[in-house]
C-alpha angles and dihedrals in degrees: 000000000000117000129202124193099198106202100196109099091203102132090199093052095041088057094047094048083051097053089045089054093046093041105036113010101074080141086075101040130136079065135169116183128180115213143168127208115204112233099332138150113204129203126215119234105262089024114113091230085207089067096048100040124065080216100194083050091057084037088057095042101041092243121168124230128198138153125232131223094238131073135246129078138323119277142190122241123184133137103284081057130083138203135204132177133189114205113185149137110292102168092164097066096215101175130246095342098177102157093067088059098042088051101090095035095067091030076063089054103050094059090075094047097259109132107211126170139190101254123182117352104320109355135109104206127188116204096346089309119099127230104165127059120181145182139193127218130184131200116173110312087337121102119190115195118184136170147170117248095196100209102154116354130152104259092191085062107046093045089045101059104020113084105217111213101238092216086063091044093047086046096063098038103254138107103220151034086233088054087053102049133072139172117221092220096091086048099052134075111301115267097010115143135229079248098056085050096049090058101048082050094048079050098058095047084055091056101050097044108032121268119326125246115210106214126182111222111239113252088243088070109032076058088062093052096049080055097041088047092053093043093042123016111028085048115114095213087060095043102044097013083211124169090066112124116202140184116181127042145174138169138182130178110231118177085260085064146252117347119178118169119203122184138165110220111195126177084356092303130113097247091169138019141188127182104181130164153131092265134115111249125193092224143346115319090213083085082058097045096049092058086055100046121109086002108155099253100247139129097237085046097053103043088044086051091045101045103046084061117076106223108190083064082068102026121023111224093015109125125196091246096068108041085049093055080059098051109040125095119257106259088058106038095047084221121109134249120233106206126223133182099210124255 
């Protein structure tokens, strides 16, 4: 397997190097790379970044914000956390496969006598807190899993700009984001560094997938990503995804995830849609979207539209019912309608 240890803590570049690697450098796959991101809160894809950032705190505090180009929830990156990826062949397509992924890390971790378990959808908890968040993301026969490993973060930092939805906090027992989340460095070996750990780490992926290779990017590419960071990920269009005016919205939490739908019905048709959450989608929702869009807003539109769409093929777990109960108009769905007026 070939490792890279990428040392630029540039969260826009270190996702742009990730999705090249996933889109165009088959040539270097199976693949594991360790990366940091300075100060940094990352969205996830289908997530409305205004409803996750407290965005005069990360204003005040000089905090980054991009968006990802996987699913899941928000998290916080800064220089006591660490990141790690694996990017390789997958032609058998078998779905979100997380356990596999999270496997070394807490092998790692019980070597030093620290006893960590996958816990919900996507975690690695120790004693109850979480200190790992991953996601999954397929294009083509390629699967990129990557995941945080909090070690030392500032946890004054990461409560302070992230806007926990209270549905997902009431969900797991606790009050708070700062009651759910944990580093390991009070639970390891006194004295040992966020670099110690990286290695034994480094070690046990080695072990699992045969010797790692280290491998330097080529200038060439590296030149592509630094494009690819300033079109893409540095863009506010793609990070906020502002100038969209909405008047109708709804959102319910289900154990496949967040799911909040935003329209704008003018003149009884569907004019705008969102769908946005901290769910894992199969591919990108805009195809969804697109089938929904300028629909006439009526009942008998909007179930023939849905169900003629199989949506666990976007979203796993998702059934029809339930995005329907968020989509049809009041006097049908028996749920009601919260009305907005746009931003």
């Amino acid at each position: 397997m070939n490792y890279i240890e990428r040392s630029t803590t540039d969260p826009a570049l270190n996702l742009a190097v990730e999705e090249l690697l996933v889109r165009e450098r088959a040539d270097l796959q199976p693949l594991f790379m360790l990366w940091q991101n300075a100060n940094t809160i990352v969205i996830g894809r289908n997530q409305n970044a205004a409803q996750e950032v407290d965005r005069a705190e990360v204003a005040r505090r000089g905090v980054c914000v991009v968006r990802r180009m996987t699913g899941g929830g928000a998290v916080y990156h800064d220089l006591g956390n660490l990141n790690f990826s694996f990017i390789l062949q997958d032609p058998a397509h078998r779905g979100f496969d997380f356990a596999r992924f999270l496997a070394p890390v807490t092998r790692t971790l019980a070597q030093f006598g620290v006893q960590a378990q996958a816990s919900g959808r996507n975690d690695i908890v120790l004693k109850g807190a979480k200190f790992s968040g991953n996601a999954q993301y397929r294009y083509r026969d390629v699967l990129l899993h990557h995941g945080t490993l909090l070690f030392d973060s500032d946890m004054t930092v990461l409560t302070g700009v992230l806007r926990p939805d209270p549905a997902k906090l009431h969900s797991r027992g606790v009050a708070s984001i700062h009651s759910r989340v944990t580093n390991l460095r009070p639970y390891l070996p006194a004295g040992m560094t966020l670099e110690q750990f990286k290695q034994a780490l480094v070690q046990e992926v080695g072990r699992e997938y045969g010797s790692l290779k280290p491998i330097t990017l080529e200038p060439d590419f590296l030149h592509k990503a630094e494009a690819l960071a300033q079109s893409r990920y540095r863009n506010p269009a793609w990070v906020w995804r502002e100038n969209r005016r909405f008047n109708r919205e709804r959102r319910a939490r289900y154990p496949w995830g967040t799911l909040q739908v935003r329209m704008q019905v003018e003149r009884d048709r569907i004019a705008d849609i969102e769908l946005s959450g901290d769910f894992f989608a199969l591919c990108d929702l805009s195809e969804l979207e697109e089938r929904l869009l300028n629909l006439p807003f009526t009942p008998q539109q909007i179930r023939s539209a849905v169900r003629a769409v199989p949506l666990d093929t976007y979203i796993p777990g998702a059934q029809t019912e339930q995005l329907l109960a968020l989509l049809l108009p009041d006097d049908d769905s028996g749920y009601p309608v919260r009305e907005r007026h746009g931003r």
